[in-house]
C-alpha positions in Angstrom: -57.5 17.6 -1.8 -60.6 15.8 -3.1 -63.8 17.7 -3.5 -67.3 15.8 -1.9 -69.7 15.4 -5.0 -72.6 17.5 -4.8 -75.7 16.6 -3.5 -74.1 13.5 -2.1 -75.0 12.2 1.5 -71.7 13.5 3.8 -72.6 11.7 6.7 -70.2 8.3 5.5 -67.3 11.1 4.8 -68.0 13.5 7.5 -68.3 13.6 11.5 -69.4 16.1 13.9 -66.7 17.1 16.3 -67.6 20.1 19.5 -70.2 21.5 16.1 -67.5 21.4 14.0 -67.9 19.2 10.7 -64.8 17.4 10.0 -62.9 15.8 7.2 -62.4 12.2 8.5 -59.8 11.7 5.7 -57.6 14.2 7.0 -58.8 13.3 10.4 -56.4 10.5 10.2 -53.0 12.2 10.0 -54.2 13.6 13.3 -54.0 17.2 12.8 -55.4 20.5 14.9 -59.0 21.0 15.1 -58.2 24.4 13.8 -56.8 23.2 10.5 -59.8 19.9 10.3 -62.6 22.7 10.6 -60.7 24.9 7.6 -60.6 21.9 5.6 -64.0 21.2 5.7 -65.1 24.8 5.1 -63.1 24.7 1.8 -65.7 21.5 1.1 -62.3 18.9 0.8 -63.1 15.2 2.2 -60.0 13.0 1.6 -56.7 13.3 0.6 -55.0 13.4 -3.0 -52.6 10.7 -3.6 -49.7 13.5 -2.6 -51.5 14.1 0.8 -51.9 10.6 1.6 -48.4 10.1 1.2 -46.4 13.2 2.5 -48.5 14.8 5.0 -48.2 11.6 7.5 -44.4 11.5 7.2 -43.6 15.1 7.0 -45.5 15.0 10.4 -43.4 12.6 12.5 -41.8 13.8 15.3 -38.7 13.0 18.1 -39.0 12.7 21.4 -37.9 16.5 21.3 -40.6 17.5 19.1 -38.2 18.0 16.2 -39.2 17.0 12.3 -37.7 13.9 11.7 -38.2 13.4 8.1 -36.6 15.3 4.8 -39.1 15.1 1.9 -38.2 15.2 -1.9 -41.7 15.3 -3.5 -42.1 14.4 -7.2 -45.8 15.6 -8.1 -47.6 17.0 -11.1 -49.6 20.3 -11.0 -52.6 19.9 -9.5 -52.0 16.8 -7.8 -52.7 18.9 -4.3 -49.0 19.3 -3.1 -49.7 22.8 -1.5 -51.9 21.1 1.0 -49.5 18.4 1.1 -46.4 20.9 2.9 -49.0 23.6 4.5 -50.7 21.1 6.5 -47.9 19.4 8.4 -45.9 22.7 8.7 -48.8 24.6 10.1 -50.2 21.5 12.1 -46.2 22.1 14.1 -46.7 25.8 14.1 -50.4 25.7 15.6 -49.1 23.5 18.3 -46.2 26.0 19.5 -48.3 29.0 19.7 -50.9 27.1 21.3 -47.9 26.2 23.8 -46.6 29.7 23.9 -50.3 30.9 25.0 -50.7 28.9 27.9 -47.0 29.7 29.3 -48.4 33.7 28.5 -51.2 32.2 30.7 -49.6 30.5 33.6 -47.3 33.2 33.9 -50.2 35.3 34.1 -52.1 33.4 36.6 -49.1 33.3 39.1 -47.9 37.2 38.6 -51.7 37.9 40.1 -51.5 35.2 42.8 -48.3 37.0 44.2 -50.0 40.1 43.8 -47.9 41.8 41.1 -49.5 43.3 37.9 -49.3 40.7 35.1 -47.2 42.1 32.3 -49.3 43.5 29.3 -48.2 43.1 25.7 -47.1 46.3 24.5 -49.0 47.9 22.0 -46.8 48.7 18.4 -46.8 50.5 15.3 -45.2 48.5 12.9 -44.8 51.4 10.6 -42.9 53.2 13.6 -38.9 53.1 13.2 -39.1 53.6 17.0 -41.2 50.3 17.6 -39.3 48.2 14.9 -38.7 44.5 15.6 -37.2 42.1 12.5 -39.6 39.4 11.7 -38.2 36.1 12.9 -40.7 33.4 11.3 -41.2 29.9 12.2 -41.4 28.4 8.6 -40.2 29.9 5.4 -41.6 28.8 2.1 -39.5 29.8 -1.5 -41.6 30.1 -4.5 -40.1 30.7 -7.7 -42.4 33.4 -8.9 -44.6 35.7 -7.1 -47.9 34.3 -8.9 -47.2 31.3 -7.0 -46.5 32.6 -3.5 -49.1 34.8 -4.0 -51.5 31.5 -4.7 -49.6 29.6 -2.0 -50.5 32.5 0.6 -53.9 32.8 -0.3 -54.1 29.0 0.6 -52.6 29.2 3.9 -54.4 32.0 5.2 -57.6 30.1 4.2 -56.4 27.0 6.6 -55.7 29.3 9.1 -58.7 31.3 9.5 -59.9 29.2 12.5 -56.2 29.8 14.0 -55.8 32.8 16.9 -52.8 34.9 16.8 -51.3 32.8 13.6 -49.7 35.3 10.8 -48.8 34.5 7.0 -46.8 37.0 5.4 -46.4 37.0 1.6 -42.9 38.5 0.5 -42.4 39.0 -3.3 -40.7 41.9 -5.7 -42.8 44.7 -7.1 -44.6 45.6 -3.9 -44.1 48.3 -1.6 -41.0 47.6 1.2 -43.3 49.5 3.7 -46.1 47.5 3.2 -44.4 44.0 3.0 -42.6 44.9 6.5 -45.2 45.8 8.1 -47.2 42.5 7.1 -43.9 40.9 8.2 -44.3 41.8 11.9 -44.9 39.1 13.9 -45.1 36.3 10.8 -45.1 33.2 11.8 -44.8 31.6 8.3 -43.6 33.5 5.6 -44.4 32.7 2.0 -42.0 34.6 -0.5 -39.8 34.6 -3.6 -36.4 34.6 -2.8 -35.0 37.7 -4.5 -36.8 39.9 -2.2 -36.5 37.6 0.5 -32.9 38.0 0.9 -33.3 41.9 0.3 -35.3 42.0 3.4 -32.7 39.8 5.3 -29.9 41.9 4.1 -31.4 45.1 5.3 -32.3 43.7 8.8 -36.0 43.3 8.4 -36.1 40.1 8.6 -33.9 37.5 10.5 -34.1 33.7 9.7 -32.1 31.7 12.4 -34.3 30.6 13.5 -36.7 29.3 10.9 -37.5 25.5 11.8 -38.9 24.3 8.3 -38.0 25.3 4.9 -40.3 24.2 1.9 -38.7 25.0 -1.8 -41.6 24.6 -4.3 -41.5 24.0 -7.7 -37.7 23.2 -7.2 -36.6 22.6 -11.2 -38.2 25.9 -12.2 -36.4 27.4 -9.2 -32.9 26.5 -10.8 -34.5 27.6 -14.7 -34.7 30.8 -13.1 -31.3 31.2 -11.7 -32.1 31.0 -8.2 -29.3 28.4 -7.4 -27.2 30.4 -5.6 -30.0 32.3 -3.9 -31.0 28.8 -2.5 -27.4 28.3 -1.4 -27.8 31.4 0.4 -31.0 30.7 2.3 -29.5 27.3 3.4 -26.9 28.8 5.0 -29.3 31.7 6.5 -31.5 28.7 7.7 -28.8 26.2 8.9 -30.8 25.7 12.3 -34.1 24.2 10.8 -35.3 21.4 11.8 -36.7 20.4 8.3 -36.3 20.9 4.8 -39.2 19.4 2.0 -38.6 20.5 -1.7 -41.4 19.5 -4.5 -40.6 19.3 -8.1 -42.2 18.1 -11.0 -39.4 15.2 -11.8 -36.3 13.6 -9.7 -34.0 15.0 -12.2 -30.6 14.7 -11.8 -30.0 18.5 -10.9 -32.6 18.3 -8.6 -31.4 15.0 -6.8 -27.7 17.5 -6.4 -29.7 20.2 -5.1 -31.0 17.8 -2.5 -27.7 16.3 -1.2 -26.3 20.0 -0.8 -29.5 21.0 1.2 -31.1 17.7 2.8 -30.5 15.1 5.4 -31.0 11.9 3.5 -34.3 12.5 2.3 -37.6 10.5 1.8 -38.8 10.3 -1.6 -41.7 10.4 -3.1 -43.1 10.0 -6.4 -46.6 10.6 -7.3 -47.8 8.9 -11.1 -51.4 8.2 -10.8 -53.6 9.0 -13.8 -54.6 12.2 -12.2 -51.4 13.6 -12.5 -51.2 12.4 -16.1 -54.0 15.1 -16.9 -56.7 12.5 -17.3 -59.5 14.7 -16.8 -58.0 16.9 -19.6 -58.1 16.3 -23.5 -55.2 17.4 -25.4 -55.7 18.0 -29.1 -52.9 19.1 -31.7 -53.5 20.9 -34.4 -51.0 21.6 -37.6 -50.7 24.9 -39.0 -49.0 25.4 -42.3 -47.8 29.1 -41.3 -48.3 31.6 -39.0 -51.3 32.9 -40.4 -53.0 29.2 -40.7 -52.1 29.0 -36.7 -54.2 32.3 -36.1 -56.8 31.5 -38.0 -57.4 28.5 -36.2 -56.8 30.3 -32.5 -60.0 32.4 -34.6 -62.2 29.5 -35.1 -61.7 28.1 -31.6 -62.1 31.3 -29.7 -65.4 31.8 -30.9 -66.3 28.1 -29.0 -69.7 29.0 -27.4 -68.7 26.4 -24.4 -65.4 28.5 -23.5 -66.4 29.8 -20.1 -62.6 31.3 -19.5 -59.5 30.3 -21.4 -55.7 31.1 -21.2 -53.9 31.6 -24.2 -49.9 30.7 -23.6 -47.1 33.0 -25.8 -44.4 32.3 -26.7 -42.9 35.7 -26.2 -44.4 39.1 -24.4 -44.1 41.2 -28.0 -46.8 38.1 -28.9 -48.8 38.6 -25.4 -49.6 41.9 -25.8 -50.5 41.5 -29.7 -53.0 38.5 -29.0 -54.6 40.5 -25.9 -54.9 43.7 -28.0 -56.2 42.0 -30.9 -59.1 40.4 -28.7 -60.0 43.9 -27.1 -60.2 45.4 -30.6 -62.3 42.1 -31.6 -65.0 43.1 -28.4 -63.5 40.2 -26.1 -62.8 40.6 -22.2 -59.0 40.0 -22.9 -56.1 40.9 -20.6 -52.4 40.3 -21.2 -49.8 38.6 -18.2 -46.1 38.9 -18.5 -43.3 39.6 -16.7 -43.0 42.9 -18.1 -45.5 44.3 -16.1 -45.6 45.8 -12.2 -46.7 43.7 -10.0 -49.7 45.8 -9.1 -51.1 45.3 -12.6 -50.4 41.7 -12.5 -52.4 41.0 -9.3 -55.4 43.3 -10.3 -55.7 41.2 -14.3 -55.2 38.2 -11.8 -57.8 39.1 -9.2 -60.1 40.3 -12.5 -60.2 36.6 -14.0 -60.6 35.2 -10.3 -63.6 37.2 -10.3 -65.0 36.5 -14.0 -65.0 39.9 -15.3 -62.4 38.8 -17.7 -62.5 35.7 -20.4 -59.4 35.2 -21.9 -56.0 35.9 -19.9 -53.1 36.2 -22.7 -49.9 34.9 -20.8 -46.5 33.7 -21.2 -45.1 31.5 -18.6 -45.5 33.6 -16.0 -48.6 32.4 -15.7 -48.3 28.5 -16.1 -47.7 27.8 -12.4 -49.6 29.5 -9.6 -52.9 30.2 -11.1 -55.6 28.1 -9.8 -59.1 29.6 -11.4 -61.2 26.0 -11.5 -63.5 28.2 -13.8 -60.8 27.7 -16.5 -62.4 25.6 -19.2 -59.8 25.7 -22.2 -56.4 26.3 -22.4 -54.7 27.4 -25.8 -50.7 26.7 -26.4 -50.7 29.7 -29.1 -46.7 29.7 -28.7 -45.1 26.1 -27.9 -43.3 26.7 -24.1 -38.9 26.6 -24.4 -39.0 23.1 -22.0 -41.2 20.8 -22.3 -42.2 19.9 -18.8 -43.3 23.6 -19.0 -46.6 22.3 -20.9 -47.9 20.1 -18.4 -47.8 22.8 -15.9 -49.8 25.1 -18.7 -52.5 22.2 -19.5 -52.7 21.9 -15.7 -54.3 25.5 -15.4 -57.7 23.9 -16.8 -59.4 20.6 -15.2 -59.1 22.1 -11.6 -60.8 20.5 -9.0 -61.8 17.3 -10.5 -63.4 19.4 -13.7 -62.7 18.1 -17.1 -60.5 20.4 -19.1 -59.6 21.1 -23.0 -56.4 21.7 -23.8 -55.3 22.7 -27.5 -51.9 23.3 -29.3 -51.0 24.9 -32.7 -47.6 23.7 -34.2 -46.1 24.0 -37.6 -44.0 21.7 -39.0 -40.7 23.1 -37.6 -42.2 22.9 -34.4 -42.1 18.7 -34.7 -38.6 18.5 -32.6 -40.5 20.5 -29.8 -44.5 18.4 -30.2 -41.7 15.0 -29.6 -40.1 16.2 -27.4 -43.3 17.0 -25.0 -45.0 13.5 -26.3 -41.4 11.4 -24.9 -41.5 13.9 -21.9 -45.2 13.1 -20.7 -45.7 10.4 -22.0 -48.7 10.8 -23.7 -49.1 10.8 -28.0 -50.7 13.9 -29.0 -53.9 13.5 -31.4 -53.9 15.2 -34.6 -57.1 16.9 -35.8 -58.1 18.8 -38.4 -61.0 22.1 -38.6 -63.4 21.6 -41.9 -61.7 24.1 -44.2 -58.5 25.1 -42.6 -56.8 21.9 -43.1 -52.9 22.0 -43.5 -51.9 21.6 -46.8 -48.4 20.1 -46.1 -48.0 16.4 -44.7 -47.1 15.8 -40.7 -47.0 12.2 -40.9 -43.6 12.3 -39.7 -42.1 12.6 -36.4 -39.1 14.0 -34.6 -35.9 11.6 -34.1 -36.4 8.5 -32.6 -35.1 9.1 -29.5 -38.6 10.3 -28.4 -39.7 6.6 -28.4 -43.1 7.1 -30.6 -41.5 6.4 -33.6 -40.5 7.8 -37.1 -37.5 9.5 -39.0 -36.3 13.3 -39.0 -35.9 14.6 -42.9 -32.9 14.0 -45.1 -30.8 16.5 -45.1 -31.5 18.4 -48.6 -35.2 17.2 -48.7 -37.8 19.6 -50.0 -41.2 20.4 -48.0 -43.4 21.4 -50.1 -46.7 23.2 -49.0 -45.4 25.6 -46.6 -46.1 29.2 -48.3 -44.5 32.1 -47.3 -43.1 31.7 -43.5 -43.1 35.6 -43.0 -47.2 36.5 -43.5 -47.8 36.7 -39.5 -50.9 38.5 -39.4 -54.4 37.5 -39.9 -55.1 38.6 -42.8 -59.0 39.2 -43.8 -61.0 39.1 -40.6 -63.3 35.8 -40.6 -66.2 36.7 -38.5 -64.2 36.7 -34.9 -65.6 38.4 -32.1 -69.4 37.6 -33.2 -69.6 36.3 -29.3 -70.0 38.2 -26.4 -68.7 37.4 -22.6 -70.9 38.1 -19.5 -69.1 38.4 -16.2 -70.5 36.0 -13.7 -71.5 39.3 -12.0 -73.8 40.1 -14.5 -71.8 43.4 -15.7 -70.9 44.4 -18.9 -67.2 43.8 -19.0 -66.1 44.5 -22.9 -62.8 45.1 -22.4 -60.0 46.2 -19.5 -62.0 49.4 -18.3 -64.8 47.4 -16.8 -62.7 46.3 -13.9 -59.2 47.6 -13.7 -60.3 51.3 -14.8 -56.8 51.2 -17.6 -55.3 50.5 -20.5 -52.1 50.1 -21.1 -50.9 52.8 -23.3 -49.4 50.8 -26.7 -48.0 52.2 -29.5 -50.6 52.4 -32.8 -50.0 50.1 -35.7 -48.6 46.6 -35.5 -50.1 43.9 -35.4 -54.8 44.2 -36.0 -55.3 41.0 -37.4 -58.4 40.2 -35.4 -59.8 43.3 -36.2 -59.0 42.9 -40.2 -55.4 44.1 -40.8 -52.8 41.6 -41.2 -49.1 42.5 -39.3 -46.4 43.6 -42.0 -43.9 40.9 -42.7 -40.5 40.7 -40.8 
């Protein structure tokens, strides 16, 4: 969804609908009042190019009020696809319960005029074995990791805020069972990762026969993770529905298989604008002769004065929590994100960068879909991600919201395979630069095979590449002035490190790896 600029006049974008101020580009697709007057809280005017496209025909109905229309989505991060599958799905949902409150009330109305007592809903515990019902929502929605249903959640609550007796319930591993089903009591729409999804199901807390639509976002990471025959599952648990959408980031091959096992011939869609290209965001590559050259120049940049918060990408969690530690001993608000850790942890360093007490989030890719913080300003590819369709969904975690974005990656020459192989996959030719002083000293002219289509020649087998020094010096080294900056909070605290808003540390082992703070890690 597109953002009104500030300070502009509203009145061309905007009407005034029974005091309500209304969207009139979502106006169009003829959704609830309800979900119009959210909208235009959240300060959106018109649809993305996503929205324009999907919301519309996800929307069209039978003569029996059934979903017509399959969707396969191919959209980039932050191209607004959440909107794009909440907005139809809970348009449809809105509608029933509407429907289902005025049969509660004619039923009402006609108990009284025969003089009987109208029935009274029963008041439940949900913790209460003796008052237990299984949730039996209206619309499911698989996410493959819980950052993302989390973020997913969070968004359809807020369009539902104007919505009576309408219930999201978010279902992901690493959180209490109580708490999860009691939240799942009465769900109408249920947002979750399908691990403990089917856990739930199994036990008989949750029953989905009869789910109507099922939306499977961020499909191709779904199958990285192993989830295939967890989806297979849920499409059998969910063979009433009346609809199925799935997003991905590309119509590949696996993903078009996926579909035919799960979908009714299905619309397609494919989003390419320059948007979704990441033209708000400037990508810069930097070559690094070793490891120690790369964190030296992580050191130079992080002491940026127009950082407001970054994200620093892994490669590994060993790395993660090395990086994070090494920016807490340097003075930096610096928290660490992996999978690693519980869940608890995860949404409190989450819910601390949401709130600005933290500056730099340290995360693998756990973190490089679901996390929409528009206060993100740079994002730092420390460690190069294992596919590269990986790194536009890390980039995309700065230049939210229409803001422009820096995004900055450190390779070393037997990373070239991996910088092609991202450059033929977005296609997009990454920029070379170079920091005053901490130039490479070995050449990068040349590129990875051919076969990325930008041109050059891999090395002959036997040649020599001169320049490299020793691979296994991984720490820093001397210390070069990092950490002469210091981070305010945007609530004006003090927030030096982890204790200032999620009252722990983790408990790490001593040694290893200091090189922020002026000892380099031993060689391996």
């Amino acid at each position: 969804m597109t953002a009104h600029p500030p300070g502009a006049p509203r009145g061309h974008l905007m009407t005034e609908t029974q005091d309500t101020v209304v969207a009139n580009g979502f106006a169009a697709f003829g959704l609830a009042p309800e979900l119009l007057a959210a909208v235009a809280d959240l300060g959106f005017t018109q649809p993305t190019s996503v929205q324009q496209q999907a919301i519309g025909r996800a929307m069209a109905m039978d003569a029996e009020g059934r979903a017509i229309n399959d969707m396969l989505v191919s959209s980039q991060t932050g191209s607004g696809k959440t909107a794009a599958f909440l907005l139809p799905v809970l348009h449809t949902l809105i509608q029933q319960k509407a429907a289902e409150i005025e049969a509660e009330r004619k039923a009402h109305e006609e108990a009284v005029a025969r003089g009987e007592t109208a029935p009274k809903r029963a008041r439940r515990n949900p913790l209460s074995p003796r008052n237990f019902q299984a949730a039996v929502p209206g619309a499911l929605i698989l996410c493959p990791t819980r950052e993302l249903a989390q973020q997913v959640a969070h968004d359809a609550i807020d369009l539902v805020k104007h919505c009576k007796g309408l219930r999201i319930a978010n279902v992901v591993g690493g959180m209490p069972y109580q708490m999860q089903i009691a939240r799942l009591q009465n769900a109408d729409l249920v947002v979750a990762t399908p691990g403990r999804l089917l856990d739930l199901q199994r036990s008989g807390q949750i029953k989905l026969d009869q789910v109507q639509f099922l939306v499977v976002d961020e499909a191709d990471r779904m199958l990285d993770l192993g989830f295939a025959e967890d989806l297979a599952e849920v499409h059998q648990l969910t063979a009433n529905r009346h609809q199925t959408m799935m997003f991905s980031a590309t119509f590949a091959p696996r993903i078009q298989q996926l579909a035919v096992r799960v979908m009714r011939e299905p619309q397609r869609i494919q989003v390419d604008s320059q948007h979704e290209k990441h033209a708000n965001i400037e990508q810069k590559l930097f070559w690094a002769d070793n490891m120690h050259h790369k964190r030296q120049l992580l050191d130079h940049w992080l002491r940026d004065t127009n950082i407001n918060q970054a994200i620093v990408f892994a490669s590994t969690k060993v790395e993660c929590d090395s990086l994070a530690e090494d920016l807490q001993q340097a003075g930096f608000a610096a928290v660490s994100l992996h999978g690693d850790l519980s869940q608890g942890l995860r949404n409190r360093r989450l819910t601390a960068l949401r709130n600005g007490q933290i500056q730099f989030l340290v995360a693998t890719d756990v973190a490089a879909r679901g996390i929409d913080v528009p206060t993100v300003t740079h994002v730092f590819n420390y460690g190069l991600p294992m596919k590269s369709e990986d790194y536009t969904h890390r980039i995309g975690r700065t230049g939210r919201a229409g803001r422009d974005g820096l995004a900055i990656t450190f390779a070393e020459f037997r990373d070239r395979r991996k910088i092609g192989d991202i450059e033929h996959y977005s296609k997009q030719r990454f920029n070379a630069e170079t920091v005053p002083g901490l130039e490479p000293k070995a050449r990068f002219e040349q590129r990875p095979p051919a076969r990325t289509g930008f041109g050059g020649k891999p090395a002959r087998p036997g040649e020599r590449r001169s320049g490299f020094g020793d691979r296994a010096a991984t720490g820093f080294g001397k210390h070069t002035g990092f950490g002469a900056k210091t981070f305010t909070p945007r609530d004006g605290r003090s927030a030096p490190a982890e204790r200032s808003f999620g009252g722990e540390r983790d408990a790490r082992g001593a040694g290893g790896d200091r090189g922020f703070g002026g000892r380099a890690r031993p060689a391996r």
